[in-house]
C-alpha positions in Angstrom: 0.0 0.0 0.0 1.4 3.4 -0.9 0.0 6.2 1.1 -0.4 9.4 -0.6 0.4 12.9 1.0 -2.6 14.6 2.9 -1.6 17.6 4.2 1.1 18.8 1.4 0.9 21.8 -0.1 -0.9 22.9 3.3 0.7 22.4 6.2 4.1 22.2 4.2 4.9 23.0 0.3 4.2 20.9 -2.0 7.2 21.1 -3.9 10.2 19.2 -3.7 13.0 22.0 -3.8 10.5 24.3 -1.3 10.2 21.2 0.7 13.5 20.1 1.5 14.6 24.1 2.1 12.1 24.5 4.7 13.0 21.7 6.6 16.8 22.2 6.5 16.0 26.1 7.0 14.1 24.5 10.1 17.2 22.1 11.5 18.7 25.0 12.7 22.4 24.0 13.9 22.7 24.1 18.1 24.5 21.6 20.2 25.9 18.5 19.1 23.5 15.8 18.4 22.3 13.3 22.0 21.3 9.8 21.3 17.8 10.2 22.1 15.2 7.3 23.4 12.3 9.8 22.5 11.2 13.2 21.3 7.9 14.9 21.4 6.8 17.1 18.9 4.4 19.4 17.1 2.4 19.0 13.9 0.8 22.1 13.2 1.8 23.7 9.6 5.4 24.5 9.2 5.1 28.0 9.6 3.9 28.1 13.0 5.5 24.8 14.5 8.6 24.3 12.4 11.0 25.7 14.2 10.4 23.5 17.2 10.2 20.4 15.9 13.4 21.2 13.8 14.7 22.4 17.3 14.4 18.7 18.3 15.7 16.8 15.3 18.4 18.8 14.8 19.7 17.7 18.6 19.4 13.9 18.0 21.4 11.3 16.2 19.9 9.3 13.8 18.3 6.2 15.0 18.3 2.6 13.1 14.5 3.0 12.8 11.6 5.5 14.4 8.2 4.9 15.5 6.1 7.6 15.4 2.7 7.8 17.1 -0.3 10.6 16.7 -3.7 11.5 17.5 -6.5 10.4 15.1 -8.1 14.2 14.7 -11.0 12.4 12.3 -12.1 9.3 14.2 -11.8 7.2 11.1 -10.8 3.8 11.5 -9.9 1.9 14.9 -9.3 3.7 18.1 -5.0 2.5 18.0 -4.6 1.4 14.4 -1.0 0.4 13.4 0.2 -0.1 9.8 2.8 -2.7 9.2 3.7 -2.7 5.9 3.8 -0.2 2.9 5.0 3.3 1.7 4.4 6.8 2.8 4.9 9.0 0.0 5.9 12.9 0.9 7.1 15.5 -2.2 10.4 14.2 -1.1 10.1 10.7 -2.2 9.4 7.4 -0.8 9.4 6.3 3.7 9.3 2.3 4.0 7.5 0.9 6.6 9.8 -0.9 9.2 7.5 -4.2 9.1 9.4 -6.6 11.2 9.5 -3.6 14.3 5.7 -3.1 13.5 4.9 -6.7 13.3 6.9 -7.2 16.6 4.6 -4.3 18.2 1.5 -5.6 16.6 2.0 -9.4 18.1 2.5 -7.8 21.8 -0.7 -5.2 22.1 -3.9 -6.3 22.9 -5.5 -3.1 21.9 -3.9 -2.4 18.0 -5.4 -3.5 14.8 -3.6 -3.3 11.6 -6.0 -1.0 10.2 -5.3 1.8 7.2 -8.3 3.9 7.0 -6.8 5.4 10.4 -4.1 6.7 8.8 -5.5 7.6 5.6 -6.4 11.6 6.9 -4.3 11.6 9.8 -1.8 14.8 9.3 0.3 14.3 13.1 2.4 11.6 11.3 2.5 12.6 7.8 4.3 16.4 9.2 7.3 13.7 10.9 7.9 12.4 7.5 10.1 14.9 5.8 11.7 15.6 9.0 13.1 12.3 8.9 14.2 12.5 5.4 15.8 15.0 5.5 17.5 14.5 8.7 17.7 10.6 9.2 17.6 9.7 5.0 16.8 6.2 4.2 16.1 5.5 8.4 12.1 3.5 8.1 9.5 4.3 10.5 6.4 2.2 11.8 3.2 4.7 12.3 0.6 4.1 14.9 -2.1 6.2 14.9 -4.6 6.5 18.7 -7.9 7.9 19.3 -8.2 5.7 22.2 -7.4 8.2 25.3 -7.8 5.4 28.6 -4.7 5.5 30.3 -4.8 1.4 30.0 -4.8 1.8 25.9 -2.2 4.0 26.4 0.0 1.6 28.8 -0.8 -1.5 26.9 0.8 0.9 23.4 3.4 1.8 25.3 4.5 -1.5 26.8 3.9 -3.7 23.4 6.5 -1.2 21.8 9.2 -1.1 24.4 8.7 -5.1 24.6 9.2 -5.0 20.8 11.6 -2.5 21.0 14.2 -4.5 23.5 13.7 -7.7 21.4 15.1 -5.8 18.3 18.2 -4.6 19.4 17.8 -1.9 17.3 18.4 1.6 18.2 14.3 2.8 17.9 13.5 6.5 18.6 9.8 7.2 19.9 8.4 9.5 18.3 5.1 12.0 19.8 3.4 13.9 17.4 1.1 16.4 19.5 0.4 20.3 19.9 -0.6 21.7 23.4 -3.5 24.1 24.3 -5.5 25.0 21.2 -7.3 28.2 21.0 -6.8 29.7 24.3 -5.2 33.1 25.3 -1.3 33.4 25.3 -1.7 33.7 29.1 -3.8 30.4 29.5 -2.0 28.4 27.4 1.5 29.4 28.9 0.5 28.4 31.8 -1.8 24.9 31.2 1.2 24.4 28.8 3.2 24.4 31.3 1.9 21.7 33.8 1.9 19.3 30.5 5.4 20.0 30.2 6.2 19.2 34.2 4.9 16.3 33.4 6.7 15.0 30.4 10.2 16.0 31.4 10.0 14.1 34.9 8.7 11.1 32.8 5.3 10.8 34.4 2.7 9.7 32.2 0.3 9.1 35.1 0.7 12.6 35.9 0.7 14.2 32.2 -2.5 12.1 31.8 -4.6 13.1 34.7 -3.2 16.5 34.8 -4.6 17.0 31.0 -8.0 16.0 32.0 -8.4 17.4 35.1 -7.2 20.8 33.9 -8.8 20.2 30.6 -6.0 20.9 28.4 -6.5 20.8 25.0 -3.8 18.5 23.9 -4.6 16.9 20.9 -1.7 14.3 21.3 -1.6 13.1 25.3 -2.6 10.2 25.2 0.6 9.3 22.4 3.0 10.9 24.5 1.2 9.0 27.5 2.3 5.6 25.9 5.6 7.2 24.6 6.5 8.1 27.9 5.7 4.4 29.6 7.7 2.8 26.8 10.8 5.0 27.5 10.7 4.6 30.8 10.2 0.5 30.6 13.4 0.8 28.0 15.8 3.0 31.1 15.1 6.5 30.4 16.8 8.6 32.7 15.8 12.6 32.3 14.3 14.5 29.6 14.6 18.2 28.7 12.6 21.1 27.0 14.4 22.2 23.8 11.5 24.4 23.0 8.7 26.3 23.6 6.8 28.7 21.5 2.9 29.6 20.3 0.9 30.7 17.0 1.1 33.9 18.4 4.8 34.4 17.4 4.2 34.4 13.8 0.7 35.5 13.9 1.0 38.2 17.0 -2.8 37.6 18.3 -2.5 36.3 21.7 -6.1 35.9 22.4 -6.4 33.0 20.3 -3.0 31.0 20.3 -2.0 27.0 20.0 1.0 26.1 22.1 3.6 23.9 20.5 7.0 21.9 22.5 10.0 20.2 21.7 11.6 17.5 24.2 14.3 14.9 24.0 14.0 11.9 26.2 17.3 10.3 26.7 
């Protein structure tokens, strides 16, 4: 199955050249490269959320292989749909599916289905894509895509891929695909940002999923970075850090209506 680009052309351009510029104008050089266990970032358009996820890829080595999981924005398909085998297509060329790591994750979950039509309108993984082309060329990826939010979905996710994960031997980097607090003021987002971020860099995914629902943060991707979080910590994780933090109000300047958008490496 070759999966055709969604979002291209709007939430990045839809030409090769313009492509690839962006995204390299994005990996801005910092310090040298970490290994990383995981990363979360966002997967708003380019223009407003570019800068941290290139923040974060441009700080890790390249891994043997990546998972990379989203939110399901439309509903479509099952509530933690996994694809294990085919192409993701991008103005960039061609991402292979790693389908021995995504077989491997498939045969330990009780709650993924190999099921497409999940990932068919699903932007949050499609944005990764030319990141990792550019950045980790010819690395494959395995996509799993949730709309399942119980914390259990999320631990049995995160345990089936750090299971699969140990078994490879291969050097995997988790991958979550979320914003933070959509269409709130500046003021409110910084701060309900902010206790999601607590959260994530002391590795709590107990905490970063209660404290999104109790405070009723509008973080589209939790519930990934919940299961992200309890497979790096399964796999040794030690620490995490905040590369980046900005909002929609930086490029747009309206900060009565912003989305808030973070970079972090889990080592």
């Amino acid at each position: 199955m070759v999966r055709q680009p969604r979002v291209a052309g709007i939430f990045y351009p839809d030409g090769t050249q313009a492509l690839r510029r962006e995204v390299e104008d994005n990996l801005a050089p910092g310090e040298e490269p970490v290994e990383g266990m995981g990363i979360v970032v966002p997967h708003a358009g380019y223009l407003y959320s570019g800068k941290v996820a290139g923040a974060v890829y441009a700080r890790v080595k390249p891994p043997d292989t990546c998972v990379i999981l989203g939110p399901n924005h439309s509903g479509l398909g099952a509530g933690a749909a996994i694809m294990t085998a085919g192409i993701w297509e991008t103005p960039l060329g061609e991402e292979t599916i790693d389908t021995q790591l995504a077989r491997a994750i498939l045969d330990r979950s009780r709650v993924l289905v190999e099921d497409e039509r999940a990932h068919q309108k699903e932007h949050s993984i499609e944005v990764q894509i030319p990141f990792l082309q550019v950045r980790f060329p010819g690395v494959p990826f395995v996509p799993i895509c949730l709309f399942n939010h119980e914390y259990d979905a999320c631990r049995d996710v995160g345990q089936a891929m750090a299971e699969a994960i140990r078994a490879s031997g291969k050097r995997v980097l988790l991958i979550a695909s979320t914003d933070l607090s959509h269409y709130v003021s500046q003021e409110m987002a910084e701060r309900k940002d902010r206790m999601a971020i607590e959260a994530i860099v002391h590795l709590d995914p107990e905490r970063l999923h209660h404290t999104v629902l109790r405070e009723r943060i509008s973080m589209c991707g939790f519930h990934p970075t919940t299961a992200v979080l309890i497979a790096a910590k399964v796999l040794g994780a030690s620490g995490a850090e905040l590369i980046r933090y900005a909002t929609s109000a930086d490029v747009t300047k309206d900060y009565t209506s912003v989305v808030g958008y973070a970079g972090v490496i889990v080592r």
